[in-house]
N, C-alpha and C positions, 0 to 999 in steps of 0.2 A: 504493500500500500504506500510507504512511504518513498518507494521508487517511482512508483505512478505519479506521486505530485508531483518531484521533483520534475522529471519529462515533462510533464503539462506545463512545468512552472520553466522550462528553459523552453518550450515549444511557443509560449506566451512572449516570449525575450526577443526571440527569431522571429514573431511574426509582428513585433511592435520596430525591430530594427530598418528596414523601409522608409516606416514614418519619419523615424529622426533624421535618415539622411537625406528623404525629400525635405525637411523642412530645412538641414544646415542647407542645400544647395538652393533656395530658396531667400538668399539673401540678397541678391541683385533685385528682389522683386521686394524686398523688406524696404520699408521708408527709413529706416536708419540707416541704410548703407548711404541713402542722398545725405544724410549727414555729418555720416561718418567722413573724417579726412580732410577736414577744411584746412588746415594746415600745410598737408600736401597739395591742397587746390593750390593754395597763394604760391606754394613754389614753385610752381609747375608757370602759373602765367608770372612770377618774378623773371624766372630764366626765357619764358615766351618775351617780355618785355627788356629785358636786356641784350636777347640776340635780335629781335627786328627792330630797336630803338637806341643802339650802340653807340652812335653819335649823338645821342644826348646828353650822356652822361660824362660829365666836367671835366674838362684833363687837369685840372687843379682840386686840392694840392696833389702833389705826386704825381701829375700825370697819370692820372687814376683811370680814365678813356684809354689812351694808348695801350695802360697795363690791362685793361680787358679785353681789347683786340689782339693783343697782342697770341692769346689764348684763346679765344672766341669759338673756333670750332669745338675745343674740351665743354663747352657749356651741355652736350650730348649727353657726357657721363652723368650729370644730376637727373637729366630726363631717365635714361634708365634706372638709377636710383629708385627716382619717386615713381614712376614704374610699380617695380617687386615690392615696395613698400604700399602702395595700393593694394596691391593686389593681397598681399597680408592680410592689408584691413579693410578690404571687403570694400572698398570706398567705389562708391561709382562716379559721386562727383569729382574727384581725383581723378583718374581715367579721363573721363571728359574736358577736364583741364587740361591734360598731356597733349589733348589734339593740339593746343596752343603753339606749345616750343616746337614740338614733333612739325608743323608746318612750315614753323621758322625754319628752324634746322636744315629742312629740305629745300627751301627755298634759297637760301644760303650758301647749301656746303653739297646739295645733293648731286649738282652736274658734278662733281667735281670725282665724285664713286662710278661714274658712267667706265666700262672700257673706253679705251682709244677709239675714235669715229675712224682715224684713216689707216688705211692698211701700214704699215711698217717702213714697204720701200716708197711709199707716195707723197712724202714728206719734201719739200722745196730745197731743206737745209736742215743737217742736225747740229745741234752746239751740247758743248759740254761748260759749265759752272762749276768750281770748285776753290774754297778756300785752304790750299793746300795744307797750311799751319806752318807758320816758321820752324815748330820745332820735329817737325815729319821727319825721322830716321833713317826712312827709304823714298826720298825722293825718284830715283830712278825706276822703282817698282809703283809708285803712284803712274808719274809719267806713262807707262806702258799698261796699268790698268783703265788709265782715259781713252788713251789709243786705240786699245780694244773697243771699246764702244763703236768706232768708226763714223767718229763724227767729223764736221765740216770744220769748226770752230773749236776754242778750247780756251777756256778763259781762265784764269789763274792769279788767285790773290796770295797776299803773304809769302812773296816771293824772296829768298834773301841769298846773299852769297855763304860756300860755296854750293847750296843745292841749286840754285840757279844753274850753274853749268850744269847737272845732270838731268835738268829738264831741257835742256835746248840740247842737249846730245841725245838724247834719248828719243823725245819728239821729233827730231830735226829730219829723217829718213820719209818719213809721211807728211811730216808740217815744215813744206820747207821757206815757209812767210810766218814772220814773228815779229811783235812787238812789246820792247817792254817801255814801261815810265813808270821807275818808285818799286813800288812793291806788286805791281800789277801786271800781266803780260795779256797779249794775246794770239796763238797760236793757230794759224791757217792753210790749206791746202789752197788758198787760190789769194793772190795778188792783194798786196795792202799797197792802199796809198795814203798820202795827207797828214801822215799819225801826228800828234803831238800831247804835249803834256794836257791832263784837264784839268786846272784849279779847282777843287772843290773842297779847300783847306777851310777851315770853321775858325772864327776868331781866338785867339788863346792858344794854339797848338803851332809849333815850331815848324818854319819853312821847309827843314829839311823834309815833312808829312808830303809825303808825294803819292799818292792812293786813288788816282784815274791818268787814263787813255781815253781818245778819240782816234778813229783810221775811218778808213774806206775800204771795205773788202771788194774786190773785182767780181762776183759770181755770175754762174753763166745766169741767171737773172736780170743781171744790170749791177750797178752802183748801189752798195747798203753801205748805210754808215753804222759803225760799231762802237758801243762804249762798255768799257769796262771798269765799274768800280768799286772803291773798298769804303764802304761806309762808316762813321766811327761806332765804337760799340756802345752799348748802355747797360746800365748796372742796374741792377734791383737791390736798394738799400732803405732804413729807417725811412729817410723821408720818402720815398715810392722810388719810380722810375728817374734814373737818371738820364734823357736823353736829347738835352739841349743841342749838343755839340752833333749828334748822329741827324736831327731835324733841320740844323742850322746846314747842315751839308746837303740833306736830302734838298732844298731848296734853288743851291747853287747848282746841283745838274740837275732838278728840273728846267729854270734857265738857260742851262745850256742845250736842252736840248730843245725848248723853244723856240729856241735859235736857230738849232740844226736846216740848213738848207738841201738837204739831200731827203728826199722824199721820206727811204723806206728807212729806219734804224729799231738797231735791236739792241737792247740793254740788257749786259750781262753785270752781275757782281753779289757779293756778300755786303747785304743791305742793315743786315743788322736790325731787320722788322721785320713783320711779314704783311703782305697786303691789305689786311685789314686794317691796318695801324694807321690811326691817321697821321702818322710824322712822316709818312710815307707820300702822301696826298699831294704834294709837289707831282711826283713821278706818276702814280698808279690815275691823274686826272688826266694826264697826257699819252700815258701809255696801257696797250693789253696785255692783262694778265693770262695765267694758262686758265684753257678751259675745261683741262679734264685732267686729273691728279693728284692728288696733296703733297705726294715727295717731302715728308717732314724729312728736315735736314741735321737740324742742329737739338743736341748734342749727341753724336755718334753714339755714346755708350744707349740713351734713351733718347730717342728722337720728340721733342715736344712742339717744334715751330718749322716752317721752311722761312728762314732767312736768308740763304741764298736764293737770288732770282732771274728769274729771264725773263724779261717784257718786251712786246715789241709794237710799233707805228707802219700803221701802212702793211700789214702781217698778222700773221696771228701762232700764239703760241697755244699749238691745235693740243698738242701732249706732253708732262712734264713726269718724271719717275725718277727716283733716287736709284745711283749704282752701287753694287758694294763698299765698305769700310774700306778706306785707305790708310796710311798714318797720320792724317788728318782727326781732331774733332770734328768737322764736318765729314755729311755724307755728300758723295757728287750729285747734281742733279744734271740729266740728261734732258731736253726738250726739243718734238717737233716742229720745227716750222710749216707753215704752209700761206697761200697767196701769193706766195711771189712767183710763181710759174709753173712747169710740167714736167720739166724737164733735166730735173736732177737728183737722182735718187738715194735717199738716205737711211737707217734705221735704229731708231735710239736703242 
């Protein structure tokens, strides 16, 4: 007898089990799930509201705007965040708030996840970006891991003696047009003309700061003009971003390239921002940026920003991707050209 109840009384357990778990699954339809989560709502449209309204926010003090662009894309990570954390707590209104940034984000950053549009060899012009590092070990093993790519171009900051000679011997059998000024070079398979120095020194820093080039590369295209430069760096300390002297330069080659009278130019170099940044806003109102890639570059060990860049006028920089580790902190960035013609085939 007292087996009997026992069954009845687990058979009663198993046939009420059902009930409860229609009723846990039952919580999107419960009124307190719209309640639940208001917390995460407001962060969900905070981060919706500082990635489509970025340029509001004050670059004082600290340059507080730059230092959020500077990082802008990472604003993704909070959205998955408050994501799994929704989904915890059962929040619906949370969730619906995600549509917010999730919008932004893709509006934003989403061409940029697209593959390559153009096939590999259809490319006008490849160039290669790289801040080699003055203190690179193996300069001659960089040099021949750029070469590899088999690019058109090859632009090269932090150039210093003696690894300077192992990059012009090394390069020199495929790149046999080169120019250097300061600390910057550029390295070509087809005909430089015009080169000369680019002032784009910032008040306070010694004459001897020689950190741009201007040339004219010959391509079968026609006439491009080429800049390469080295932008100064900025620091993250107590009082925020330190980056007067890196803004004050980005200024003077935007000027200079307002200037530029040769139709098509392409600007390569280690900018020291990334396109978001509005210190940059000199350059990136003048010039395009890539349209499909992220190639974070800097810093080798953990890549967090692409602060080396390639932009170009009259052109378009169709695809842009990081190469392997060199002995640089930077990684190289590779990028396609295209617009300027049919007839020269390349592959980053």
């Amino acid at each position: 007898m007292v087996e009997q109840v026992r069954d009845d009384a687990t058979s009663a357990a198993a046939r009420g089990r059902p009930a409860r778990l229609r009723e846990r699954l039952s919580w999107a339809r419960d009124r307190s799930a719209w309640r639940r989560g208001r917390v995460l709502a407001a962060l969900a449209a905070l981060t919706a509201g500082l990635l489509a309204f970025h340029r509001a926010v004050p670059n004082s003090p600290g340059r507080l705007g730059s230092s959020l662009e500077a990082f802008l894309p990472w604003l993704g990570l909070p959205v998955v965040v408050v994501l799994v954390l929704a989904l915890l707590r059962r929040s619906v209104v949370a969730l619906v708030a995600l549509l917010l940034p999730v919008a932004a984000w893709t509006y934003l950053f989403g061409g940029l996840l697209l593959p390559a549009g153009a096939a590999a060899d259809s490319y006008d012009l490849v160039v290669v970006q790289h801040n080699v590092s003055d203190t690179n070990t193996d300069p001659a093993g960089t040099a021949r891991a750029l070469a590899d790519a088999g690019p058109d171009l090859i632009a090269l900051e932090e150039l210093v003696p003696p690894a300077l000679t192992a990059y012009e011997k090394t390069l020199a059998p495929d790149y046999p047009y080169h120019a250097v000024r300061g600390t910057v070079g550029l390295w070509s398979k087809h005909p430089l003309t015009g080169t000369r120095l680019l002032d784009i020194r910032p008040r306070g820093i010694p004459e001897g700061w020689k950190r741009g080039l201007r040339t004219v590369v010959g391509t079968p295209h026609g006439e491009i003009a080429v800049y390469v430069a080295h932008l100064p760096s900025v620091r993250f300390g107590a009082g925020g971003l330190a980056s007067s002297s890196r803004d004050e330069s980005a200024g003077l080659l935007g000027r200079a390239l307002a200037a530029e009278r040769v139709e098509r130019v392409i600007l390569l170099g280690d900018l020291n921002g990334t396109v978001e940044d509005r210190g940059l806003a000199p350059l990136t109102s003048r010039m395009k940026v890539a349209e499909q890639g992220f190639a974070l570059s800097f810093p080798t060990a953990f890549p967090l920003a692409r602060i080396d860049q390639v932009m170009a006028r009259s052109a378009t920089v169709a695809h842009i991707r990081t190469l392997p580790a060199t002995g640089s902190d930077h990684l190289p960035v590779v990028a396609g050209i295209t617009g300027l013609g049919v007839d020269s085939p390349g592959s980053p």
